[in-house]
PDB file with SEQRES, HELIX, SHEET and CRYST1 records, atoms N, CA, C and O in Angstrom:
SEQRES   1 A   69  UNK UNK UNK UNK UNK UNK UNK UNK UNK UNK UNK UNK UNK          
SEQRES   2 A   69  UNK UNK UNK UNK UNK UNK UNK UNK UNK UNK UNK UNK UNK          
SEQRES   3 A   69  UNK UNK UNK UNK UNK UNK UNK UNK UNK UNK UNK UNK UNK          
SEQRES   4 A   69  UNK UNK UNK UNK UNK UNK UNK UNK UNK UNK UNK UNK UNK          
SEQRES   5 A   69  UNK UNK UNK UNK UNK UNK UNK UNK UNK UNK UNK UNK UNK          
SEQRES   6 A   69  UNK UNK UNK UNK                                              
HELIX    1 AA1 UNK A    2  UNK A    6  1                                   5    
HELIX    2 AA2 UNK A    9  UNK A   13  1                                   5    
HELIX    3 AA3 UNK A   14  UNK A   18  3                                   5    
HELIX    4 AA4 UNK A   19  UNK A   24  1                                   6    
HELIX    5 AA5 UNK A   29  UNK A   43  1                                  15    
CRYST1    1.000    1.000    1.000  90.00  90.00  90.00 P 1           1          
ATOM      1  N   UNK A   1       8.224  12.259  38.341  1.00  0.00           N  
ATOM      2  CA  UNK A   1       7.784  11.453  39.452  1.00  0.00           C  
ATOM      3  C   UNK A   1       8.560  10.139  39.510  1.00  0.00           C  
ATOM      4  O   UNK A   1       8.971   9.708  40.587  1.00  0.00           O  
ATOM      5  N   UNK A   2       8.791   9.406  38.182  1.00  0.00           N  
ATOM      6  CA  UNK A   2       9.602   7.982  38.344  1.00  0.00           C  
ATOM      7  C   UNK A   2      10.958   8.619  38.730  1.00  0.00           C  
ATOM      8  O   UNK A   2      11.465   8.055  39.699  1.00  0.00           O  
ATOM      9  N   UNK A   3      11.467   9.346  38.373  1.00  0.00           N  
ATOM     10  CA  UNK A   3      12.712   9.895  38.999  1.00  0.00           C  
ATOM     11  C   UNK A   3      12.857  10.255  40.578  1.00  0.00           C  
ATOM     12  O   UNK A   3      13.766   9.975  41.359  1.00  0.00           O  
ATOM     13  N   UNK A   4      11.870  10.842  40.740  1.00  0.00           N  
ATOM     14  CA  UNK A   4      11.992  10.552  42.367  1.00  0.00           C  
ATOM     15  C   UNK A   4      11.801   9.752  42.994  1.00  0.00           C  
ATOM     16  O   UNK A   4      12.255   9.899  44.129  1.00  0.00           O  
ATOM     17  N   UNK A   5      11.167   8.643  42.761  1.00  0.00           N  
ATOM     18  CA  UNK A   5      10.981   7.467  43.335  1.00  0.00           C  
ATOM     19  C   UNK A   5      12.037   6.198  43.182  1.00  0.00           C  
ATOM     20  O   UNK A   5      12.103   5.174  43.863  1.00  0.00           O  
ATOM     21  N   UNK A   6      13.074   6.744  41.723  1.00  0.00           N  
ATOM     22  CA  UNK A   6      14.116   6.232  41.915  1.00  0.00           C  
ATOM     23  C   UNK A   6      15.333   6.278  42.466  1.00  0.00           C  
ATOM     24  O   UNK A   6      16.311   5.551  42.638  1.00  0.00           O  
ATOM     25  N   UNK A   7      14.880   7.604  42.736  1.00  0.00           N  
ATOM     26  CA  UNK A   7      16.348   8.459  44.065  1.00  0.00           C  
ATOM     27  C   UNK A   7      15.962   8.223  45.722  1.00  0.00           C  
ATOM     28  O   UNK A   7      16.609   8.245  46.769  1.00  0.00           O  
ATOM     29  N   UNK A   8      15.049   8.069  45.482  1.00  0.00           N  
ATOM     30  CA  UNK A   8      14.395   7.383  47.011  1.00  0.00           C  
ATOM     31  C   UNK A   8      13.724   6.486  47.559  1.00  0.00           C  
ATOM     32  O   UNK A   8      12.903   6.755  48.436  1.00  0.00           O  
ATOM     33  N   UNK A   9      13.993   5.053  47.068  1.00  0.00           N  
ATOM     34  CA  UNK A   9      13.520   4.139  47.471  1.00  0.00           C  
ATOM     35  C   UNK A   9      13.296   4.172  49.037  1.00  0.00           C  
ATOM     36  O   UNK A   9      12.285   4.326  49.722  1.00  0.00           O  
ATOM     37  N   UNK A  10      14.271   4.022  49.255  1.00  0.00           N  
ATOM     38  CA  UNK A  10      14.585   3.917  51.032  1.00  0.00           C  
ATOM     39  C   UNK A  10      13.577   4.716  51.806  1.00  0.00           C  
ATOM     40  O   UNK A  10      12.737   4.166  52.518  1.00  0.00           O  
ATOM     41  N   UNK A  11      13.681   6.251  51.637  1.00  0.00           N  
ATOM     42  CA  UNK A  11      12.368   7.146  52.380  1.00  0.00           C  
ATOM     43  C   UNK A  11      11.048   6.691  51.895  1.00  0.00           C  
ATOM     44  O   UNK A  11      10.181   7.010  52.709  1.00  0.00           O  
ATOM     45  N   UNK A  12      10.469   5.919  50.634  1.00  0.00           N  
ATOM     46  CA  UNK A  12       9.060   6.015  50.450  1.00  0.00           C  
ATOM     47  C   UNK A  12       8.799   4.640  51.033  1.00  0.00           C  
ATOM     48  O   UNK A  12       7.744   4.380  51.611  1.00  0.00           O  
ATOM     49  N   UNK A  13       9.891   3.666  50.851  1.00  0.00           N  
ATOM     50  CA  UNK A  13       9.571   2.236  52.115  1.00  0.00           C  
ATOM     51  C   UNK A  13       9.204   2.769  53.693  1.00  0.00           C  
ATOM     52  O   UNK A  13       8.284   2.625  54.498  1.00  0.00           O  
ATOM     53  N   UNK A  14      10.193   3.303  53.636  1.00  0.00           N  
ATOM     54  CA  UNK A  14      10.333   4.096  55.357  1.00  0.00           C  
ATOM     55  C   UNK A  14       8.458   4.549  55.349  1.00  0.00           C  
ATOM     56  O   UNK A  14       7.487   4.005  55.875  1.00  0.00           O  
ATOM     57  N   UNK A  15       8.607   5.777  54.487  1.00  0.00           N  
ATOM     58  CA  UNK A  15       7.240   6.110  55.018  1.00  0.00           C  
ATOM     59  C   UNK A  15       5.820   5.172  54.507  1.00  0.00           C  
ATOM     60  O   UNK A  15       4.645   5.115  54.872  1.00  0.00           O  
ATOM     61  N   UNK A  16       6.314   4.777  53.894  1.00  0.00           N  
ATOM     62  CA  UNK A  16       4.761   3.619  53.592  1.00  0.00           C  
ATOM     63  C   UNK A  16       4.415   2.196  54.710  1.00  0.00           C  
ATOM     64  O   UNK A  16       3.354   1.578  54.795  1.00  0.00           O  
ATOM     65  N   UNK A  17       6.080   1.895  55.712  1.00  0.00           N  
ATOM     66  CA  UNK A  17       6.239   1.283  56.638  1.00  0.00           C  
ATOM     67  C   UNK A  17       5.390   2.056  58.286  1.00  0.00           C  
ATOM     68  O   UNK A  17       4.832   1.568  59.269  1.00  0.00           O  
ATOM     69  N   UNK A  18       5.695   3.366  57.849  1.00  0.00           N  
ATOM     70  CA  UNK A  18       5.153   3.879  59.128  1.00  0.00           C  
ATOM     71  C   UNK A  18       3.695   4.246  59.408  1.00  0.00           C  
ATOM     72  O   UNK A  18       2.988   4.350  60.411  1.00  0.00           O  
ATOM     73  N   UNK A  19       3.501   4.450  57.645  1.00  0.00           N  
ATOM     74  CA  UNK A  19       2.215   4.664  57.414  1.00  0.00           C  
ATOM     75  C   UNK A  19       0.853   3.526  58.061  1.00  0.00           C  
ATOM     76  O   UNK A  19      -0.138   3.718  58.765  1.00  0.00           O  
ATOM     77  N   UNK A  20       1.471   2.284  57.368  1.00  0.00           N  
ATOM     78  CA  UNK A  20       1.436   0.945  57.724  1.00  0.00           C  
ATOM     79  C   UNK A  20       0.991   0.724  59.351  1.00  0.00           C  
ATOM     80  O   UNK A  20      -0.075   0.222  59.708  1.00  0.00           O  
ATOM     81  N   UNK A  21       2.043   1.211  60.228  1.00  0.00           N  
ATOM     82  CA  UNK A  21       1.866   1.010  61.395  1.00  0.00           C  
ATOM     83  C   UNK A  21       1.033   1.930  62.376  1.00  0.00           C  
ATOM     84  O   UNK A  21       0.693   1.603  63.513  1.00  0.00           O  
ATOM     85  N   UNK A  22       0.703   3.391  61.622  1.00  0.00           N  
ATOM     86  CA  UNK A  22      -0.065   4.148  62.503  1.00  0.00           C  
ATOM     87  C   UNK A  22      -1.708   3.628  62.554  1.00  0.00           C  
ATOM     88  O   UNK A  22      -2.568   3.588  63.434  1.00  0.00           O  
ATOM     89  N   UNK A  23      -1.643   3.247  61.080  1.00  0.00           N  
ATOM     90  CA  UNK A  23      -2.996   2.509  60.614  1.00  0.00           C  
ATOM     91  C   UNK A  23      -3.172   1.224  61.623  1.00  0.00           C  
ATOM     92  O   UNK A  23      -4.156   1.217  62.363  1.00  0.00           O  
ATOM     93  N   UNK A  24      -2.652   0.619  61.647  1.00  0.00           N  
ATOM     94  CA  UNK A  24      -2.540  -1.016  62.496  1.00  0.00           C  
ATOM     95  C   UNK A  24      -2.899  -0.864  64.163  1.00  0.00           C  
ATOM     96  O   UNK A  24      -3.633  -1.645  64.770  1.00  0.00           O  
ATOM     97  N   UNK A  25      -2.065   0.577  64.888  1.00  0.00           N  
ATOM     98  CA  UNK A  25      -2.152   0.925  65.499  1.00  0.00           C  
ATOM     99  C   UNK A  25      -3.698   1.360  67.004  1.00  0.00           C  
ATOM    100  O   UNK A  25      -3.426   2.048  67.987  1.00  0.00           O  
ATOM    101  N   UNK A  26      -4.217   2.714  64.835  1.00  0.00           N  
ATOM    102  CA  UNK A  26      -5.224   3.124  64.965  1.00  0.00           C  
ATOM    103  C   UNK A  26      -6.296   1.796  65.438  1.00  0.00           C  
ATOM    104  O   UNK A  26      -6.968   1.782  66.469  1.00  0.00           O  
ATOM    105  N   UNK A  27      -6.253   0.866  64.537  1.00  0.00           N  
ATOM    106  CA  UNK A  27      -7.359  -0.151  64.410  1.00  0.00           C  
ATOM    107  C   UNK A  27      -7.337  -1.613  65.664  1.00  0.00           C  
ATOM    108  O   UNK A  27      -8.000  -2.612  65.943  1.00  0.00           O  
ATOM    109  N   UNK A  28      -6.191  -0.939  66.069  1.00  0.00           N  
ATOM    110  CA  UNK A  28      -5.983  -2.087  67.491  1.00  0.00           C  
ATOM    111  C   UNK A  28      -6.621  -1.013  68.347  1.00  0.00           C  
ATOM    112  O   UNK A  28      -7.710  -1.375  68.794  1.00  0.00           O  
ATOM    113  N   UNK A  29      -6.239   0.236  68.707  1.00  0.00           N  
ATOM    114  CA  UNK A  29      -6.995   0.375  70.304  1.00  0.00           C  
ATOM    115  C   UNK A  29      -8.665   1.113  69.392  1.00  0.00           C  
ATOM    116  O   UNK A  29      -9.444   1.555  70.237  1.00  0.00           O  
ATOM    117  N   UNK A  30      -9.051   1.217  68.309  1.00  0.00           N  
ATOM    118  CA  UNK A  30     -10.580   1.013  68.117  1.00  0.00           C  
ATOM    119  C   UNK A  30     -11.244   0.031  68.381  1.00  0.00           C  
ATOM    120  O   UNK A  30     -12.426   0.098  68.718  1.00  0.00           O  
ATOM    121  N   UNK A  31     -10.482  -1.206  68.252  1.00  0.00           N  
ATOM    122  CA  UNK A  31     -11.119  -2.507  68.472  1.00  0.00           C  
ATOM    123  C   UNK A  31     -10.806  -2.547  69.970  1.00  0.00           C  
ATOM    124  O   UNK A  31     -11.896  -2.916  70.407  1.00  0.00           O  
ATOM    125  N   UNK A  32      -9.930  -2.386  71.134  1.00  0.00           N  
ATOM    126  CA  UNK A  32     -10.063  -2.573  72.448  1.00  0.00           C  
ATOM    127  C   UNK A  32     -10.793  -1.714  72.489  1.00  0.00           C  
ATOM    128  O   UNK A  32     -11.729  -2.017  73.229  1.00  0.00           O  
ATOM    129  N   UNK A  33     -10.922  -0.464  71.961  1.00  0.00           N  
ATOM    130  CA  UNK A  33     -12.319   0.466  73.094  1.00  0.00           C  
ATOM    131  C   UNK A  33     -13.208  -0.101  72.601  1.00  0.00           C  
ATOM    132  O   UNK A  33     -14.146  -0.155  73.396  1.00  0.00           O  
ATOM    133  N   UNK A  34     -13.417  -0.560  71.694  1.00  0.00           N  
ATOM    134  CA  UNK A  34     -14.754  -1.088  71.523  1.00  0.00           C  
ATOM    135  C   UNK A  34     -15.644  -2.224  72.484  1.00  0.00           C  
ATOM    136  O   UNK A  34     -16.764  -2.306  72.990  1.00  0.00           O  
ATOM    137  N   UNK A  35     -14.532  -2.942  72.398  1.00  0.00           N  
ATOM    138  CA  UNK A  35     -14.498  -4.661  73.316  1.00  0.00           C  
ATOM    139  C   UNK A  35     -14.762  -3.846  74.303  1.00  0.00           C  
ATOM    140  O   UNK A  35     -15.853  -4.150  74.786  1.00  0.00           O  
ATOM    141  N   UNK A  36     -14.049  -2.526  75.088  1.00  0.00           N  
ATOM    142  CA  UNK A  36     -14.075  -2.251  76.819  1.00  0.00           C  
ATOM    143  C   UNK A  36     -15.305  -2.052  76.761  1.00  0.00           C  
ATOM    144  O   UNK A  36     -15.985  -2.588  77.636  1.00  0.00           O  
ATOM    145  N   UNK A  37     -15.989  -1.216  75.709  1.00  0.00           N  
ATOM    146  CA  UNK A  37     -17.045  -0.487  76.156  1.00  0.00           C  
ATOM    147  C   UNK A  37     -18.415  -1.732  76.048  1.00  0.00           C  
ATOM    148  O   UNK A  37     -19.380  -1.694  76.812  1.00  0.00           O  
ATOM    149  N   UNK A  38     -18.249  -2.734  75.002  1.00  0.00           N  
ATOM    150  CA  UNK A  38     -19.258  -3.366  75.331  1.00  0.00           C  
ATOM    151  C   UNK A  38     -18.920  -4.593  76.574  1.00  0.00           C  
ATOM    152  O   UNK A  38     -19.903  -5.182  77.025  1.00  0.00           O  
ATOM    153  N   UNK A  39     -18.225  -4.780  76.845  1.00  0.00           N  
ATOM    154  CA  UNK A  39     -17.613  -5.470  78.331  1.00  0.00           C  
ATOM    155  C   UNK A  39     -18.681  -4.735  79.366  1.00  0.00           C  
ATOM    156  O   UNK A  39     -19.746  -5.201  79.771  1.00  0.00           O  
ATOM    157  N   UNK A  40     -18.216  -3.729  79.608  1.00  0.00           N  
ATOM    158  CA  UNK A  40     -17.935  -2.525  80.258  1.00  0.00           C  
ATOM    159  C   UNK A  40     -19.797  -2.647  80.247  1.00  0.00           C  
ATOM    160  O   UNK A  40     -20.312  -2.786  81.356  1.00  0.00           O  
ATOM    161  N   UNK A  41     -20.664  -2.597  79.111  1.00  0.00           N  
ATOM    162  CA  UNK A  41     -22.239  -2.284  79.387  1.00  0.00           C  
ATOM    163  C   UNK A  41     -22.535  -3.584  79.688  1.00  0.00           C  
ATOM    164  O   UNK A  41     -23.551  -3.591  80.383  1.00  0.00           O  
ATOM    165  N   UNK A  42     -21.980  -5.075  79.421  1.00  0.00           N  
ATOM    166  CA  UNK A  42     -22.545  -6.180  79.503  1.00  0.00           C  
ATOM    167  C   UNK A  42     -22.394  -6.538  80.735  1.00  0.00           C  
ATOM    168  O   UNK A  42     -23.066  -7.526  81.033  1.00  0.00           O  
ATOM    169  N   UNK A  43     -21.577  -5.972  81.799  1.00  0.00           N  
ATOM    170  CA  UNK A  43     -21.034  -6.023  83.030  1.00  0.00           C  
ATOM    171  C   UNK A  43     -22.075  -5.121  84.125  1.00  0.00           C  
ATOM    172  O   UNK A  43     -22.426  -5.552  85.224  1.00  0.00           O  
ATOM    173  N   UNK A  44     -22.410  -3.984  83.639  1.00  0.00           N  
ATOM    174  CA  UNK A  44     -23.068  -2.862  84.493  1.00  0.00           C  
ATOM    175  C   UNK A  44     -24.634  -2.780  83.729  1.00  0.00           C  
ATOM    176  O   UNK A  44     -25.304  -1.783  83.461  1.00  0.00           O  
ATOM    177  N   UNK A  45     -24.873  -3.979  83.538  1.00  0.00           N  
ATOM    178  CA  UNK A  45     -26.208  -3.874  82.631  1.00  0.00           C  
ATOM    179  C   UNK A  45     -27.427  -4.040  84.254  1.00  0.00           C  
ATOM    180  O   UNK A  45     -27.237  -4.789  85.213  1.00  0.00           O  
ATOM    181  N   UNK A  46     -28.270  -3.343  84.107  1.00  0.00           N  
ATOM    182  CA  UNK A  46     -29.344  -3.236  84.822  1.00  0.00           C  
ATOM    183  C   UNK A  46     -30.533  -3.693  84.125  1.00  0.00           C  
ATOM    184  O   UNK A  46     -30.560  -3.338  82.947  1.00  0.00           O  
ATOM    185  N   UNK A  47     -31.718  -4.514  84.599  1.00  0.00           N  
ATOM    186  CA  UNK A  47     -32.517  -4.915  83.566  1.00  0.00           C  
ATOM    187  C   UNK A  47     -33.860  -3.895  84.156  1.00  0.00           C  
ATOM    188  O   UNK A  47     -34.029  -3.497  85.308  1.00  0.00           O  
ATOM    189  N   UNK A  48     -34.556  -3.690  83.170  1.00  0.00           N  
ATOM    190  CA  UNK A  48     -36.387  -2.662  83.463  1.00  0.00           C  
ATOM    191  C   UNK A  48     -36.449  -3.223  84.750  1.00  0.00           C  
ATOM    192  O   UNK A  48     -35.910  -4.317  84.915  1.00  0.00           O  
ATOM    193  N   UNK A  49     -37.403  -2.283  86.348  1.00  0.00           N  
ATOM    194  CA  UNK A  49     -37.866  -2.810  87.445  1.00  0.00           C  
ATOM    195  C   UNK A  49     -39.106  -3.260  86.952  1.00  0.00           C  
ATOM    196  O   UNK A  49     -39.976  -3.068  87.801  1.00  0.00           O  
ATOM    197  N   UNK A  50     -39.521  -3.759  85.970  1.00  0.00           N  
ATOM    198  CA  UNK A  50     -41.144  -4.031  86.080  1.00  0.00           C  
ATOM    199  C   UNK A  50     -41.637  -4.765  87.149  1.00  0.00           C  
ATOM    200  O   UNK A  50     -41.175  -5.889  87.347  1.00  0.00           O  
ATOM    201  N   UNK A  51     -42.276  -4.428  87.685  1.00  0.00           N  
ATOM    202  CA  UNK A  51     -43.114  -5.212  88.936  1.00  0.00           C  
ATOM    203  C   UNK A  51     -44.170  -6.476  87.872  1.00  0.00           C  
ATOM    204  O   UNK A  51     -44.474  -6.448  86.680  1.00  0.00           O  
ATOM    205  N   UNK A  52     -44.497  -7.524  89.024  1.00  0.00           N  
ATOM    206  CA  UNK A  52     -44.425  -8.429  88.604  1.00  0.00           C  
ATOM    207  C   UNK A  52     -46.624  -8.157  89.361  1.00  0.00           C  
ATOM    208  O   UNK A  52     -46.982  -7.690  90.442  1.00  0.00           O  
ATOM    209  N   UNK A  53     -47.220  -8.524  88.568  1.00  0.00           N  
ATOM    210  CA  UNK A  53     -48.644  -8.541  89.010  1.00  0.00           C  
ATOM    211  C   UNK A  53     -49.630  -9.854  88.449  1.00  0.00           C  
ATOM    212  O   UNK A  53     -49.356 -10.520  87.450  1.00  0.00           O  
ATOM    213  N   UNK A  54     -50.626 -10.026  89.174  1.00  0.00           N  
ATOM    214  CA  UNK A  54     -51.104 -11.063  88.555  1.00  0.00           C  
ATOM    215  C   UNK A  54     -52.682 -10.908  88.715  1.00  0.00           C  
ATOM    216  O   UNK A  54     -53.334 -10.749  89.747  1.00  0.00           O  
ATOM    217  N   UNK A  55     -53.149 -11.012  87.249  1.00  0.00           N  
ATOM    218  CA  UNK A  55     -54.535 -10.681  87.602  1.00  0.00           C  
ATOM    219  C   UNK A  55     -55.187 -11.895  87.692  1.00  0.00           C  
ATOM    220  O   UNK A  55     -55.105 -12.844  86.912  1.00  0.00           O  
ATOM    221  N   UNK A  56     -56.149 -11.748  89.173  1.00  0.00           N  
ATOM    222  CA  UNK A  56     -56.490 -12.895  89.601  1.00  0.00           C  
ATOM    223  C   UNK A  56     -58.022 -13.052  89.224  1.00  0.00           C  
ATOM    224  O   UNK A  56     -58.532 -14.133  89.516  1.00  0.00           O  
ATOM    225  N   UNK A  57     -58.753 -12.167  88.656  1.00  0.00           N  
ATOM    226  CA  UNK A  57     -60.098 -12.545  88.643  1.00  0.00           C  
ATOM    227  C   UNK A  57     -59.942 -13.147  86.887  1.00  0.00           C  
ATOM    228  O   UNK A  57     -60.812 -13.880  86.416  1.00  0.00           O  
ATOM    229  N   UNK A  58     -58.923 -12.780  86.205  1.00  0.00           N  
ATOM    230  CA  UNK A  58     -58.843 -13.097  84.887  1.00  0.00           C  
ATOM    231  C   UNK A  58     -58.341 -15.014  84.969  1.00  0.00           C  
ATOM    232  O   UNK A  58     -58.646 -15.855  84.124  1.00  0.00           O  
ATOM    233  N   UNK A  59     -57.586 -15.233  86.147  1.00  0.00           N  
ATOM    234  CA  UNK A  59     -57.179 -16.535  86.328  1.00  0.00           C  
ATOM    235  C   UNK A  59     -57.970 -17.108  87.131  1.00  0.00           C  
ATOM    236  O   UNK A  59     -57.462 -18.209  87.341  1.00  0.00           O  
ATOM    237  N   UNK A  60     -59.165 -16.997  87.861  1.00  0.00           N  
ATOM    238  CA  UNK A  60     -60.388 -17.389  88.419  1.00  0.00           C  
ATOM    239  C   UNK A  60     -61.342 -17.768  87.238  1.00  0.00           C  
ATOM    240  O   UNK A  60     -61.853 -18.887  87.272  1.00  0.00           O  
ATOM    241  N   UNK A  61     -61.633 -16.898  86.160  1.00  0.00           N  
ATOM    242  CA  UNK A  61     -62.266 -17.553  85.233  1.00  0.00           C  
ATOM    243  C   UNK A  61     -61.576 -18.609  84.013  1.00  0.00           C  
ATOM    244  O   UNK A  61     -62.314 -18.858  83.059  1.00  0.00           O  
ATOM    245  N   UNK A  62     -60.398 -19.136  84.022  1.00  0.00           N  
ATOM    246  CA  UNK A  62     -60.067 -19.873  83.370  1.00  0.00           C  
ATOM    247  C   UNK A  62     -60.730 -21.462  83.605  1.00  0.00           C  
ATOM    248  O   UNK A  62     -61.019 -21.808  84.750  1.00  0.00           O  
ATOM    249  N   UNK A  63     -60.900 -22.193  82.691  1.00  0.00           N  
ATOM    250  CA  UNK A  63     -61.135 -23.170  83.178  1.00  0.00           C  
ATOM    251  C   UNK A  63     -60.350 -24.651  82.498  1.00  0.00           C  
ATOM    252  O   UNK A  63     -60.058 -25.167  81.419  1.00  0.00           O  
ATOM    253  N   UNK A  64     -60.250 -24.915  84.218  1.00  0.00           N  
ATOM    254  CA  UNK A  64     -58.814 -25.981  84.109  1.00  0.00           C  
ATOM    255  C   UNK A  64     -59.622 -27.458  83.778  1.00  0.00           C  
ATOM    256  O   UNK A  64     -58.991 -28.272  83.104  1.00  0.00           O  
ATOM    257  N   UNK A  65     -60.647 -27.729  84.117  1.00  0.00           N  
ATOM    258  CA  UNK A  65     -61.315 -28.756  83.633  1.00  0.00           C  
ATOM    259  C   UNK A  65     -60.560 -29.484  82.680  1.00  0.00           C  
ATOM    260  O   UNK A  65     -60.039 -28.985  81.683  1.00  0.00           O  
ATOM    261  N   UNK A  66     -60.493 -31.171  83.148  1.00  0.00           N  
ATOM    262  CA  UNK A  66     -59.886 -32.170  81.999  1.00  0.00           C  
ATOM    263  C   UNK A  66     -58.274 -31.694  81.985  1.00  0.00           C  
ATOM    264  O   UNK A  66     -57.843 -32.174  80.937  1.00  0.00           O  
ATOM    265  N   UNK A  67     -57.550 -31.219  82.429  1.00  0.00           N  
ATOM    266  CA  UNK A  67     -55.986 -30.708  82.269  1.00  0.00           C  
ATOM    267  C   UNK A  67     -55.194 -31.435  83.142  1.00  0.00           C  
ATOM    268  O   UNK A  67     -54.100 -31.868  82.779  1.00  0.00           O  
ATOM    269  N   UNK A  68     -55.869 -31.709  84.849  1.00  0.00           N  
ATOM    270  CA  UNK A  68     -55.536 -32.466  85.447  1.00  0.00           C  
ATOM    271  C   UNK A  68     -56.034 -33.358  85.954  1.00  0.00           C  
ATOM    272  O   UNK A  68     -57.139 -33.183  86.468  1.00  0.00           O  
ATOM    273  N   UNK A  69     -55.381 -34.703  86.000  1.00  0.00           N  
ATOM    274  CA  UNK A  69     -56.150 -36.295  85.844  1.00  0.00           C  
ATOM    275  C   UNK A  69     -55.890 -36.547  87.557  1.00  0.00           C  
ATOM    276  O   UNK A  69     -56.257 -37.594  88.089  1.00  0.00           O  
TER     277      UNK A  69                                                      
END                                                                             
């Protein structure tokens, strides 16, 4: 094995260089799809329709007494 690695410096730079870059590659457009996709939901986000109600006999018996002067 040290013998081959001394007859080929040049190819195991080469490929540990390319290796290098498919990796770098990989991890740049994981990180843009990532960014698009949460862009992408923070942009087209819809919030629950909850309707909005108010119960009025529960706010009829409150008593505001002394709150306003």
């Amino acid at each position: 094995m040290k013998e081959f690695f001394n007859k080929h410096p040049d190819s195991i730079l080469a490929a540990c260089g390319v290796l290098i870059v498919v990796v770098i590659v990989y991890f740049y457009t994981w990180g843009v799809g990532n960014i698009a996709g949460s862009l992408n939901e923070a942009l087209n986000y819809v919030p629950p329709q909850n309707t909005v109600g108010y119960n009025l006999s529960t706010a009829q018996s409150l008593d505001w007494r002394g709150l306003v002067k």
